[in-house]
Each structure stands twice: as structure tokens, then as C-alpha cells.
C-alpha positions in Angstrom: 122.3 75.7 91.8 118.9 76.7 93.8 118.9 79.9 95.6 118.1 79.3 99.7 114.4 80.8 99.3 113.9 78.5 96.2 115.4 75.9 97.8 113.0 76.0 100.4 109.9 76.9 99.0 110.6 73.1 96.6 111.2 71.7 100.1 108.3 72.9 101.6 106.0 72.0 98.4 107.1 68.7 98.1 106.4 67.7 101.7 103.4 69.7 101.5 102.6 67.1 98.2 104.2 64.1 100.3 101.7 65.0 103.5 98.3 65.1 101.1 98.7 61.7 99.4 98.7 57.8 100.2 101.9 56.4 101.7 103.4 53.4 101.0 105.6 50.7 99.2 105.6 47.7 97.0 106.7 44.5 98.4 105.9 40.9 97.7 103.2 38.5 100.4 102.4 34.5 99.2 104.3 35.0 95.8 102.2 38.0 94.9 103.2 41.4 94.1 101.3 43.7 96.6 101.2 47.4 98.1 101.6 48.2 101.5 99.8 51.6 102.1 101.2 52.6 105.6 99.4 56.1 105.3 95.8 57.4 103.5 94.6 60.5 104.0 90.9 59.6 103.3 91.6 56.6 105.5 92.2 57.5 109.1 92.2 53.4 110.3 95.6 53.0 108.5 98.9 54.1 109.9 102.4 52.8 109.8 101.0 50.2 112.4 98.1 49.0 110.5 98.9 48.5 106.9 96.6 47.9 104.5 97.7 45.1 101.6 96.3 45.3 98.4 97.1 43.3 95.2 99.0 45.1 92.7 96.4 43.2 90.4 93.4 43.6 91.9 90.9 46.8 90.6 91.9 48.6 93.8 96.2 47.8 93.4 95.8 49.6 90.1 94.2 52.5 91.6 97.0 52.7 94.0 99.9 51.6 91.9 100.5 55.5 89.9 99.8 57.1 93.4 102.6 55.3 95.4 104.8 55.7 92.5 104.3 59.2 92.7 104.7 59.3 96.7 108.0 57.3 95.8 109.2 59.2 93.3 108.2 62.9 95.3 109.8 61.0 98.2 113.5 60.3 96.5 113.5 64.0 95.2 112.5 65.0 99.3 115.6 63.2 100.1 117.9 64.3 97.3 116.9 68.0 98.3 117.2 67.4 101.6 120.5 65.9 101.5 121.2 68.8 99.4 120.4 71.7 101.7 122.5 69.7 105.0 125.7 70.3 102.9 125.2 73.5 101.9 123.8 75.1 104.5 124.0 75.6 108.4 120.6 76.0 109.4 117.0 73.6 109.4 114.8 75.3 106.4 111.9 77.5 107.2 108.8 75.6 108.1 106.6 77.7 104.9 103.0 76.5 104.7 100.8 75.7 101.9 98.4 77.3 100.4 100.8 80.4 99.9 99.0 83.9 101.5 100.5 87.2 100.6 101.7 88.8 104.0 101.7 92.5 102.3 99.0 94.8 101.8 99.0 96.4 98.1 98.8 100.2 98.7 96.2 100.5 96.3 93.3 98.3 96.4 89.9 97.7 94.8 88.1 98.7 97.7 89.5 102.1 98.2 89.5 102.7 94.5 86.1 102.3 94.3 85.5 105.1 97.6 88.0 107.6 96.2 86.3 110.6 94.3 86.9 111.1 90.7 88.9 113.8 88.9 90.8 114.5 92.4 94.1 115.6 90.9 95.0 119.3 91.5 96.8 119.2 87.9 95.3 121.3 85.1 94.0 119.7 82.3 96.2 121.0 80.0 99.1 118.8 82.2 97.3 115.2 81.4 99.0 114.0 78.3 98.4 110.2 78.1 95.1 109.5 76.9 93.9 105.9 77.4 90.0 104.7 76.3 88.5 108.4 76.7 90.5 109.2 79.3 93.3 111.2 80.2 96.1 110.9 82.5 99.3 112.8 83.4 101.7 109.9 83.8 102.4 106.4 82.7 102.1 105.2 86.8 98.6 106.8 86.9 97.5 105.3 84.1 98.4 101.8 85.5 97.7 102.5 89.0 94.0 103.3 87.3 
């Protein structure tokens, strides 16, 4: 079973996914096998009132036939996790978006490494006892931290 956070996080990737690709569906029109795509990103014309039909064997149809299998298939598992989280849990999940940006500041960073003064420490030699490429440190924390 998926933690709440992970079960989030694959809700919020998959719609992320689901939001950034072609909708649509395969149907039948005049005895052909078609696509109806009901949503293209790179498309702004087309919407769930303007679909566009295209042959399943024309040039274009197999252009679009792996990517609205995909948005099926990413679809289904949407639902299924969806359906999921309503009967386990109480609450809607957290809107998280995408790309991912780290909300904490590391306390040591490359910038204030590079302004801070060398040899600093007021340890006497004689306490540094890791020694790492020609240089010596006093614990196994400073010698990562460095």
C-alpha cells in the first residue's frame, strides 16, 4: 500500500503527464477506424468542442495512435488511484506542482563556501586526524561538509 505523500506525489505526476499530452479516443466514422483528439497542447483550435478526426491509417493516425494510448492508459491508472485515495482517505489530495523545487535552504552552500576563509578552525593541528587528498580534517562531518 502507497504511503499518503506517495500517494499524492503519483497523483500529482500523472495529471501533471495527463495535462502535457494530446487527449483523446478511438472510435469508428464511415466504417473507418479513427482518433478523436478532443485536446492538443501544440494545437490551441482543438478542444472538447472542436475535435479533430484523423485516420488511424493515415501518416498522421500513426503518429497519434501510441500517444492516445498512452493518455489512455495514464488515464485508467489516474482513475484507479483516484478511486483509490476516496476510500481511503478523508480529504481531496494536495494540489503539488511540476517541475518539483526544493522549499529548503541547504545550510551550507557553494556560494558561502567559496567566501569563507581557509584554515578557520581554532583546533590545533595535532587534533585533525582524517587526512583526505593532502588535506586534513578533524572529523568525518567536516570532511564531507568540505
Amino acid at each position: 500500500m502507497l504511503s499518503m505523500k506517495h500517494h499524492e506525489l503519483k497523483i500529482a505526476y500523472l495529471k501533471h503527464r495527463i495535462a502535457n499530452m494530446p487527449h483523446g479516443k478511438f472510435g469508428m466514422k464511415g466504417g473507418r477506424k479513427v482518433i478523436y483528439i478532443t485536446f492538443d497542447p501544440n494545437d490551441k483550435s482543438v478542444d472538447i468542442y472542436h475535435k479533430r478526426v484523423v485516420r488511424i491509417d493515415s501518416e498522421e493516425g500513426r503518429l497519434y495512435m501510441p500517444v492516445i494510448s498512452e493518455y489512455l492508459r495514464l488515464q485508467r491508472q489516474l482513475d484507479n488511484l483516484t478511486d483509490l485515495w476516496d476510500s481511503i482517505y478523508w480529504k481531496e489530495p494536495r494540489q503539488i506542482e511540476y517541475p518539483l523545487k526544493k522549499v529548503r535552504k541547504t545550510g551550507l552552500n557553494v556560494d558561502y563556501f567559496n567566501r569563507a576563509a581557509p584554515n578557520q578552525n581554532p583546533y590545533k593541528p595535532e587534533e585533525l586526524t582524517i587526512e583526505y587528498k593532502g588535506q586534513w580534517f578533524r572529523s568525518k562531518n567536516e570532511l564531507s561538509a568540505a
